[in-house]
C-alpha positions as CSV (number, residue, x, y, z in Angstrom):
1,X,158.1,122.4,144.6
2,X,157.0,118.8,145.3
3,X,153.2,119.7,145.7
4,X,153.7,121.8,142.7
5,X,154.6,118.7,140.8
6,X,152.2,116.5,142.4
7,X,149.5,118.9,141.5
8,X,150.8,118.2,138.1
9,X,151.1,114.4,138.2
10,X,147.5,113.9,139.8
11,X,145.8,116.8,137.6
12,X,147.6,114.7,134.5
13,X,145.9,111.9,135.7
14,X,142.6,113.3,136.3
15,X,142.3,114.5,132.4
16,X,143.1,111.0,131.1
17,X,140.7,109.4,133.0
18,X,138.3,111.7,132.4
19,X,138.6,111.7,128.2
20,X,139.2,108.1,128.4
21,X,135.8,107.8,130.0
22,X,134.2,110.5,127.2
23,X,135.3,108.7,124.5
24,X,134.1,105.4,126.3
25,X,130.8,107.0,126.8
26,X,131.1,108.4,123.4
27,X,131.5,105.0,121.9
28,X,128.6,103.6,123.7
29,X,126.0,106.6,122.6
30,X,127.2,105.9,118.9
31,X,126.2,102.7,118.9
32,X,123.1,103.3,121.0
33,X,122.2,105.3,117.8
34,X,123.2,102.6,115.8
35,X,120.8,100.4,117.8
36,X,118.0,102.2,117.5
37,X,118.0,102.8,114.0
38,X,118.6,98.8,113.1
39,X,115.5,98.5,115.5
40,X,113.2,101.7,114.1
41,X,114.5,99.7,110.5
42,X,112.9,96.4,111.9
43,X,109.6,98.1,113.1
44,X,109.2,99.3,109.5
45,X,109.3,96.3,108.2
46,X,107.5,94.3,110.5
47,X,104.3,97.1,109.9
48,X,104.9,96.5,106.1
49,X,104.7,92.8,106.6
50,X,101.4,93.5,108.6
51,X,99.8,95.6,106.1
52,X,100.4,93.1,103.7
53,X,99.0,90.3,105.4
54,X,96.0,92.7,105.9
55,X,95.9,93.6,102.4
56,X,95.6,90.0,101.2
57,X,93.0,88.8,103.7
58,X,91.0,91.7,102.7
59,X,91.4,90.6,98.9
60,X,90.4,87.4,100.1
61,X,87.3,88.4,102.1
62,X,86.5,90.7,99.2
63,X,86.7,87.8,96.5
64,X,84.4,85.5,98.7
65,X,82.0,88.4,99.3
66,X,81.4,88.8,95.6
67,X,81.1,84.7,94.9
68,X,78.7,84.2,97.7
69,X,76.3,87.2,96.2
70,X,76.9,86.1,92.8
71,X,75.6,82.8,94.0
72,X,73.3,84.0,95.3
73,X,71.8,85.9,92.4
74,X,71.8,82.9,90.7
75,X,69.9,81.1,93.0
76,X,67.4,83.7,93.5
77,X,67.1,84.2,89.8
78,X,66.4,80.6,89.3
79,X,63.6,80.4,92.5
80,X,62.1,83.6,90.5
81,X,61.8,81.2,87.2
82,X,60.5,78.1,88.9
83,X,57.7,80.0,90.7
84,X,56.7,82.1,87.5
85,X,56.5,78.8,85.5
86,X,54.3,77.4,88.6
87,X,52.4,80.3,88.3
88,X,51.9,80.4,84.3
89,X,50.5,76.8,84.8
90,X,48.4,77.2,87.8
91,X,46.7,80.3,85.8
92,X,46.3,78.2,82.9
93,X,44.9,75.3,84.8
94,X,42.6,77.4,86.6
95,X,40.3,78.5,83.9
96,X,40.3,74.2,83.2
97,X,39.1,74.1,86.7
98,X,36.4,76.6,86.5
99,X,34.8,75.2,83.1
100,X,35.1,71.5,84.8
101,X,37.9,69.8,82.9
102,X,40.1,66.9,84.5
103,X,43.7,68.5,85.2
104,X,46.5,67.6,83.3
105,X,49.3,65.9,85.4
């Protein structure tokens, strides 16, 4: 009857061990959930933050793009005058030059 009740004693002990370490281990998975969703939460906003910054440096690329063509129209619009009005008085002078007149300065 003693190894009976020693059987009983030690088998006891066994099963509270053993469900004090499952809900130990328990424990420790929940909040290894826990943990990865605070850190899939961070990763989100961290990419959002990224895109962001991405988005505005593309806005700002975009904006520069447009004012350095838009100088440049204007430059090459005002080049385009200047040589026409060169070439409106070189023409006019020309016939002056054939006929012999003194140019006009």
């Amino acid at each position: 009857m003693k190894i009976t009740t020693m059987k009983q004693i030690l088998l006891a002990a066994g099963m509270t061990a053993g469900l004090g370490c499952a809900m130990a281990l328990a424990q420790d998975a929940k909040q290894d959930m826990k943990q990865a969703g605070h850190a899939t939460k961070e990763a989100a906003v961290d990419a959002g933050h990224a895109t962001k910054d991405a988005a505005v440096d593309t806005g700002h690329g975009t904006k520069r793009a447009y004012n350095k063509t838009k100088s440049g129209t204007k430059k090459a619009a005002h080049k385009t005058a200047n040589g026409t009005k060169t070439a409106v008085h070189r023409t006019e002078n020309a016939g002056d030059v054939l006929v012999g007149k003194p140019q006009e300065h």
